[in-house]
Structures are given as structure tokens and as C-alpha cells.
C-alpha positions as CSV (number, residue, x, y, z in Angstrom):
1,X,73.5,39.0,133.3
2,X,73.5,37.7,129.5
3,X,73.5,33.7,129.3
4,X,73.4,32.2,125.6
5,X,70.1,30.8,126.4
6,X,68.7,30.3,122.6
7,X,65.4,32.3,121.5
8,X,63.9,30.5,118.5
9,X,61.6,32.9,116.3
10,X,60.0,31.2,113.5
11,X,56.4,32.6,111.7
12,X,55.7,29.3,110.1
13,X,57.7,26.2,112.0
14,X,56.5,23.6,109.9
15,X,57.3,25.2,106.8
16,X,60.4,27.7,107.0
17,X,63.9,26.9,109.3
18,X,63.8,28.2,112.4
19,X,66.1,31.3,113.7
20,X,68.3,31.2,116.4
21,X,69.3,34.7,118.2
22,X,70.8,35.4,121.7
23,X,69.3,37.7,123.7
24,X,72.7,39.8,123.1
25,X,71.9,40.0,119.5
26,X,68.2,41.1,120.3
27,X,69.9,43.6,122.7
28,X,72.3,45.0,120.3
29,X,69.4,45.1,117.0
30,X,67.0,47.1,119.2
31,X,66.1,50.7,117.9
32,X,66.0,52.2,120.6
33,X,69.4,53.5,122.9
34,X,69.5,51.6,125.8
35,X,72.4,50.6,128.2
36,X,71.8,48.0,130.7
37,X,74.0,47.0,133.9
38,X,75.1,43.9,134.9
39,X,75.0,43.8,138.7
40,X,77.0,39.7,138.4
41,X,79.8,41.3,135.6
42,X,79.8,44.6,137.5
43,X,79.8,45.6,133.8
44,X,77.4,48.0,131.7
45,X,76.6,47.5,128.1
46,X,75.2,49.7,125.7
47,X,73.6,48.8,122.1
48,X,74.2,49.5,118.7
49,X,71.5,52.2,118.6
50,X,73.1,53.8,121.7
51,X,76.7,54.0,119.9
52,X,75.3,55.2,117.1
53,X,73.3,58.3,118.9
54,X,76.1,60.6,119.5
55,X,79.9,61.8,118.5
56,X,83.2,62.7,119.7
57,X,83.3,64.5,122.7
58,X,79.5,64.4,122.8
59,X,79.6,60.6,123.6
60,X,82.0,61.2,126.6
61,X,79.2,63.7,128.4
62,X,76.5,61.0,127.1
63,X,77.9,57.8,128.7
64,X,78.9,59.7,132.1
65,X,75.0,60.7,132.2
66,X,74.0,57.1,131.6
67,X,76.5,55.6,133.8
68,X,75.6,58.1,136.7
69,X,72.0,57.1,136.1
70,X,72.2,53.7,136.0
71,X,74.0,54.0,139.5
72,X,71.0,56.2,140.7
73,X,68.7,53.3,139.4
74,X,70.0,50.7,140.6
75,X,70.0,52.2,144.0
76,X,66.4,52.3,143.6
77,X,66.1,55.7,142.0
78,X,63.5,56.5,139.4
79,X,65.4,58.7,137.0
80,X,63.6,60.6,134.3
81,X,65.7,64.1,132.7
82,X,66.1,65.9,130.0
83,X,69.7,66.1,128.8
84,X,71.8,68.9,126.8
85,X,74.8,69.2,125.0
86,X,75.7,71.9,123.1
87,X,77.5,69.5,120.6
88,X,78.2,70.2,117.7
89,X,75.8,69.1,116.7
90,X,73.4,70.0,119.4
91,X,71.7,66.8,121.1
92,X,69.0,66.6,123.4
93,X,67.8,63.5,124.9
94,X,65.3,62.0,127.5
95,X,66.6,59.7,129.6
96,X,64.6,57.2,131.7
97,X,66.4,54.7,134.1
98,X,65.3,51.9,136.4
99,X,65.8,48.9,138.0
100,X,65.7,45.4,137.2
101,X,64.4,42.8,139.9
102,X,67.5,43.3,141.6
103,X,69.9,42.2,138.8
104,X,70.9,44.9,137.6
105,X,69.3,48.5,136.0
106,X,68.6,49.6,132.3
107,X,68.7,53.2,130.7
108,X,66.7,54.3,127.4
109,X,67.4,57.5,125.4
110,X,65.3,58.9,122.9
111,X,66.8,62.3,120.8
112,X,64.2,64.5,121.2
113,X,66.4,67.3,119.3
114,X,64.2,67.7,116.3
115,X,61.1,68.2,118.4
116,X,62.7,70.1,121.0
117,X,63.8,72.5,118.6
118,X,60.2,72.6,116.2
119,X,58.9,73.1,119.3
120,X,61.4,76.0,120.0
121,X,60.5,77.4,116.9
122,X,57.2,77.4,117.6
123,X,56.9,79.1,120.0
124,X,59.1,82.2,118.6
125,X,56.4,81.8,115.6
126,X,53.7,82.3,117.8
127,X,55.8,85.1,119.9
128,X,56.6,86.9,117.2
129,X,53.8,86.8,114.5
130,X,52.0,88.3,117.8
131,X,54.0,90.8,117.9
132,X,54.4,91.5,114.0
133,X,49.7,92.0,113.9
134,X,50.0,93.7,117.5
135,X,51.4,96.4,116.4
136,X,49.7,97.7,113.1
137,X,46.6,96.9,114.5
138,X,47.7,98.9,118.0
139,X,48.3,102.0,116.0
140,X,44.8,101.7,113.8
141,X,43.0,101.9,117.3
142,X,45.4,105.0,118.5
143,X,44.5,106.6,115.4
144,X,41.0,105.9,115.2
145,X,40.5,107.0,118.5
146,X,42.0,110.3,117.7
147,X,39.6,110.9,114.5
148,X,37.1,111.3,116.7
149,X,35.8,114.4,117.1
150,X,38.4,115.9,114.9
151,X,37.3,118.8,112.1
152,X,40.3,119.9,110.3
153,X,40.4,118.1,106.8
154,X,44.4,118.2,107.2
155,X,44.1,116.1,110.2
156,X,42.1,114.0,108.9
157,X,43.9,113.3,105.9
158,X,46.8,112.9,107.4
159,X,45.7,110.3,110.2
160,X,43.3,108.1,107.9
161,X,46.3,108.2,105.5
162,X,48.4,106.7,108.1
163,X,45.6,104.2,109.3
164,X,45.6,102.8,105.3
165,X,49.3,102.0,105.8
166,X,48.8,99.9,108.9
167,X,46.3,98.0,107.9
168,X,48.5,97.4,104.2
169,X,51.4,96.8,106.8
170,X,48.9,93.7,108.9
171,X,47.4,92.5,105.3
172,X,51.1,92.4,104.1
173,X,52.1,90.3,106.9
174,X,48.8,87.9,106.7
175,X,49.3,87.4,102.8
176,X,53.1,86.4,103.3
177,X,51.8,84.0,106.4
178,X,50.1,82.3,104.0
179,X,52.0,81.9,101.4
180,X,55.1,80.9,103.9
181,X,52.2,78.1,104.8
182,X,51.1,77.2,101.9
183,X,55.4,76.6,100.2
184,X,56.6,74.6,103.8
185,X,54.4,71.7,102.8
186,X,55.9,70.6,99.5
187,X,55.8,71.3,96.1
188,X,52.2,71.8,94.4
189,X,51.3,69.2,91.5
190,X,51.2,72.4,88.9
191,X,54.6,71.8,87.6
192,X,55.6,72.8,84.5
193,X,58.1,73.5,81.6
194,X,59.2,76.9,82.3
195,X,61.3,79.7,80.3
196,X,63.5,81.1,82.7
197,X,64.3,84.3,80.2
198,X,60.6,84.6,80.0
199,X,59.9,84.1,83.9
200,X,62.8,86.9,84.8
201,X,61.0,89.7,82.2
202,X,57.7,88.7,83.8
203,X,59.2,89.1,87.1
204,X,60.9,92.4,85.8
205,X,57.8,93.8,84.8
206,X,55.9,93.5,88.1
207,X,58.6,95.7,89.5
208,X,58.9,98.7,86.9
209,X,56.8,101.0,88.1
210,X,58.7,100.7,91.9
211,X,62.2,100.8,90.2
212,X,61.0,103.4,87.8
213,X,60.2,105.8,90.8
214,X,63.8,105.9,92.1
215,X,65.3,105.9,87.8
216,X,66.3,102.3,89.7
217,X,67.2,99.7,86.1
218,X,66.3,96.5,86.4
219,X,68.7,94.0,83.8
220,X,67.9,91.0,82.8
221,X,70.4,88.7,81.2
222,X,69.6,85.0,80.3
223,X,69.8,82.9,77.6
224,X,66.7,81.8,75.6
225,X,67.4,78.2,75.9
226,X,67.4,78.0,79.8
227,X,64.5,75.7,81.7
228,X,63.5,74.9,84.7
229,X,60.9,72.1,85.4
230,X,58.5,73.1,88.6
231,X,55.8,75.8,90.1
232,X,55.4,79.0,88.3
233,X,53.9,80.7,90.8
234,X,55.9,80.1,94.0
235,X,59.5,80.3,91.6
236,X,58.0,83.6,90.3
237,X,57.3,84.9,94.2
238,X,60.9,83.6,95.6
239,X,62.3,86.2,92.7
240,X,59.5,88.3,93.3
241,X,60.5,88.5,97.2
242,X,64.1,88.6,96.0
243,X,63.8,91.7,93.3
244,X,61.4,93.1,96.1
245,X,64.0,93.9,98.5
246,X,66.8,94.4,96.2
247,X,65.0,97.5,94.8
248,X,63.9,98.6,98.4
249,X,67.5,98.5,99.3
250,X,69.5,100.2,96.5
251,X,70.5,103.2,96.0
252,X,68.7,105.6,93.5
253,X,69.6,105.4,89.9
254,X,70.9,101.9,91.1
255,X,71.1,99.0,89.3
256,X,69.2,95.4,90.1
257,X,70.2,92.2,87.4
258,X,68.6,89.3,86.5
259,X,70.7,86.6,85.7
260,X,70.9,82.9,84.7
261,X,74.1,80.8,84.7
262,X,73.6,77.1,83.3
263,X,76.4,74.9,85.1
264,X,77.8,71.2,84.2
265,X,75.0,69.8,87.1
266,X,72.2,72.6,87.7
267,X,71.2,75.9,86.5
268,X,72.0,79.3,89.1
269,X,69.3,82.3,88.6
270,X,71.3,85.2,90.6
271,X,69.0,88.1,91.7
272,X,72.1,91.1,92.6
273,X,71.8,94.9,93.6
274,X,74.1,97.4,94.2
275,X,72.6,98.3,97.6
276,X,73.4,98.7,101.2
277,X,74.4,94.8,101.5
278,X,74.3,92.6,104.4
279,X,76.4,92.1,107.4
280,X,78.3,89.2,107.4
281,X,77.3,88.4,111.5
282,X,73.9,88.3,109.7
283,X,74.4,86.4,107.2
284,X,73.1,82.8,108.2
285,X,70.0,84.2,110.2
286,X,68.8,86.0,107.0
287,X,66.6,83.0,106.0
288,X,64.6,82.9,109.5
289,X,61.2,83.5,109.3
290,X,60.4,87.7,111.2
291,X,64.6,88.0,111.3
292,X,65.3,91.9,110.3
293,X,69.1,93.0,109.9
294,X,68.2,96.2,110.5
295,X,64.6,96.5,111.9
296,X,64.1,100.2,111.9
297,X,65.2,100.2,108.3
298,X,62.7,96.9,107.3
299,X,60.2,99.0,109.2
300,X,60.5,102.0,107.2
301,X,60.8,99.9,103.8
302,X,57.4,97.8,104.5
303,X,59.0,94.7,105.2
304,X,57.6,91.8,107.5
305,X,60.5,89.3,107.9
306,X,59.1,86.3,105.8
307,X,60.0,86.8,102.3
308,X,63.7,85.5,102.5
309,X,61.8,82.3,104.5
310,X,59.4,82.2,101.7
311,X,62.2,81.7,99.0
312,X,64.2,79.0,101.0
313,X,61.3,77.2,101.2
314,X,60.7,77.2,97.7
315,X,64.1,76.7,96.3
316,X,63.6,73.8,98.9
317,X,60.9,72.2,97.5
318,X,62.2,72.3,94.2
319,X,65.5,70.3,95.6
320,X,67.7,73.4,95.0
321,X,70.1,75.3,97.5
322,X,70.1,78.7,97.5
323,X,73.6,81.1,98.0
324,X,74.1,84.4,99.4
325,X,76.7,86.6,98.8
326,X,77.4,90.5,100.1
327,X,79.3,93.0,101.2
328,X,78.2,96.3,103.2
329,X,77.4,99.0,101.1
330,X,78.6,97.5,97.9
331,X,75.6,95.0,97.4
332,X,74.2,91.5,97.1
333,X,74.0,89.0,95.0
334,X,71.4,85.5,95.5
335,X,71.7,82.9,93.9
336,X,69.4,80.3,93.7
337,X,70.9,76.6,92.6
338,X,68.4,74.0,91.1
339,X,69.8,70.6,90.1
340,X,69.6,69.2,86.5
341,X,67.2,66.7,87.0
342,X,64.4,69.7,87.2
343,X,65.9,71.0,83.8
């Protein structure tokens, strides 16, 4: 199907040499997958691009899909599907075939992973921020309609009290929407030189009173002479969120630390507890935006299932990693990494 027929490119032919390709080296520099079959050679050939797009086993289930559809094409099929494999890594692809003039028939994939899977994950967003305003603002109308016409002051009380903690519980989850917005773009231009001993008291203090209530202590332990370079206010409300549950989830009289490690290459501030911990089948789904270990227990505690997807986000931007470490009903310990070129 290929001949050696010459192509000559040239932008300027009086003035530069002209280039010489083959229409197999415009085949195999294309970006974009594609296989073609040679009806004369009763052979297929495939790119560099489509080589490149998938792995091990992967490939196998990729070119018996392409080889099965160029067959259906060149038959005179139209072929247009969506493919899955599970991987690892997980791929999805489109795949179009069709035929050419009788020659032969051509195949083009395009990885639609990435959007298949924002897509995914919009749609649980959607689902489940829904759900998450749906409900507190459910039980305000149940318990508004049952104010009315009631006398006793007890009643009363009671059922307006309850109607103040559902709309904290919807402004709770609005607030941490927006903030959860406002840290996935990137990092704000109001960087600065920060104290991390001074950020981890300031943090400290916004939590006394909470911790104070259940004789909870709250330890700080850093060095004067550790920085960070970066956004005060979204580092200050990823160990906000952090401290936040830690107290929520420790036992009275426990005991929450505040701690900053420098290494050889970054600098670790650890936020630990003493608390119920974390399952380990839990632990890489802790991160996802609305994802509860325990929902009753979140429920009862006030939480709304963003603020671990807040931190991420921000440790993120900042070009840090962040670690988890626990054990069930001894505690947990985070630890968020960010690399010494933000020192």
C-alpha cells in the first residue's frame, strides 16, 4: 500500500534545502493512533503514536480490537466504539474505522481516559453535593412546618434549635464548596515568607476553645527557624481542616500535636491525634471530595466530606505530597511534604 514516492516540504524553496519524507515517515510522526491495512501486503501497520498508547497485556486487548475492526471496515463497516480495559492503568479509547477506496481500511484511537473519568467525577459531584444540600434543607422544611401552630415554648426551643443546626450544617457545606473551588485552580499570587512555628500556634489557637471543652491538649512542637514560602490562608485552612477533625475524633483528655520535621530535600508539618484512627480499606479514598469512613459518625461530628479534598488540593498547589498514616483506635498522624524549593 506504501510506495517510496518522495513528498518534498519546503516553506521557502528558493531560500532553504528542501526536505525529503516518505509517506511511512509521515505515517509513523503522526500524533494521533492510527493503524492502517494494506489490502496488496495483506499486512496492518500501526504508528508510533499507536505503540506508544498502551502497555503489557493492555496492548494485546488493544491490537485484537483494532485488528477486528479494521476487518469490520474493510468489509464496508462503519465502526465507531468506545473501548475499556481495566488496565492497570485503566484506558479508555474511541475507536473509529473505515475504508479506504478499496485499498485497504484505517483505524484512529483517541484516549479519552482523562475525560471519561472528569466526566465520571462530575457527575458523582453533582450527585452528591445534591444530596449533601437536600438533606439539611429537607429537615428545615419538616421542622418548619411543624412550628406552626405550636404553643409550648419547650417545643419550640427545641425544634428552632434544631432548624439553626441545619442550616449551619448547609452553610458548612456551601463555605467548604467554595473554598474546595477556589484551591483546585492553582495557587493565589499572595505568597509569602511564612513562620511555620508561628502558623502552627495560630492554627492552635483557633481550636482552643473546641479542644478545651473536651480538656483535649493541643502541642505544638517546631523549631523557630522553619519556613515555608506560599499562601497563608489556604496552608493555614489545610491544618485548619486537619486539627479540625483530629479534635472531633479524639478521645477526651486526648492529645492533638503539631509538628515540623525539616528533612535533607523538604520540610514535613505532621498534624497527629490519639483518636479512633482510620481503616486501612479506607485509606486511599480519604482524600475524595463527600467520602465519609464512617458516615453516621461524620454526621454526628458536623462534617461534610470536603475538608481532606481541600488539603490535597492545597498541599498540591504548593508542589508538596501529603502522607497518611493510622491505625484503628490508636490514632493518625498527616503529614504534609513540601519540597525545598518553597523553603
Amino acid at each position: 500500500m506504501f510506495t517510496r514516492r518522495k513528498v518534498k516540504v519546503s516553506a521557502q524553496p528558493d531560500r532553504t534545502p528542501q526536505a525529503v519524507y516518505s509517506e511511512v515517515e509521515i505515517f509513523d510522526i503522526l500524533p494521533i493512533p492510527l493503524a492502517i491495512f494494506d489490502v496488496s501486503e495483506r499486512k496492518t501497520m500501526k504508528n508510533r503514536a499507536f505503540s506508544a498508547l498502551a502497555h503489557g497485556s493492555t496492548a494485546l486487548l488493544v491490537d485484537d480490537a483494532v485488528d477486528g475492526a479494521l476487518q469490520k471496515a474493510f468489509q464496508g463497516a462503519e465502526v465507531n466504539e468506545i473501548l475499556t480495559f481495566s488496565g492497570p492503568p485503566q484506558l479508555i479509547c474511541e475507536l473509529q474505522a473505515g475504508k479506504l477506496n478499496g485499498r485497504g481500511a484505517y483505524a484512529v484511537l483517541t484516549d479519552v481516559t482523562e475525560k471519561s473519568r472528569a466526566d465520571s467525577m462530575r457527575t458523582d459531584f453533582i450527585a452528591n453535593i445534591s444530596h449533601e444540600l437536600k438533606t439539611p434543607v429537607g429537615a428545615v422544611a419538616v421542622l418548619a412546618e411543624a412550628l406552626i401552630g405550636e404553643t409550648d415554648p419547650a417545643i419550640i426551643e427545641r425544634l428552632t434549635g434544631r432548624m439553626l443546626a441545619e442550616s449551619e450544617r448547609a452553610a458548612k457545606t456551601i463555605d467548604d464548596l467554595l473554598e474546595l473551588s477556589q484551591t483546585e485552580q492553582s495557587i493565589s499570587e499572595n505568597t509569602e515568607d511564612i513562620n511555620v512555628e508561628e502558623l502552627l500556634l495560630a492554627v492552635k489557637a483557633r481550636y482552643n476553645e473546641a479542644s478545651h471543652q473536651r480538656q483535649i491538649k493541643i502541642v505544638v512542637e517546631s523549631t523557630p527557624s522553619a519556613r515555608v514560602t506560599g499562601d497563608r490562608q489556604q496552608i493555614a485552612s489545610a491544618l485548619g481542616n486537619l486539627v479540625d477533625n483530629a479534635v472531633k475524633y479524639s478521645p477526651d483528655e486526648g492529645v492533638v500535636t503539631l509538628r515540623s520535621v525539616a528533612g535533607a530535600d523538604d520540610i514535613a508539618i505532621e498534624v497527629c491525634d490519639n483518636g479512633v484512627g482510620i481503616p486501612s480499606s479506607d485509606l486511599d479514598r480519604i482524600f475524595e471530595r463527600f467520602y465519609r469512613v464512617d458516615k453516621a459518625r461524620s454526621r454526628g461530628t458536623g462534617g461534610t466530606g470536603l475538608g481532606l479534598a481541600i488539603v490535597r488540593h492545597v498541599v498540591t498547589n504548593h508542589g508538596g505530597t501529603i502522607e497518611v498514616s493510622s491505625v484503628e483506635g490508636e490514632g493518625s498522624c498527616f503529614r504534609l511534604r513540601f519540597p525545598m524549593e518553597h523553603i
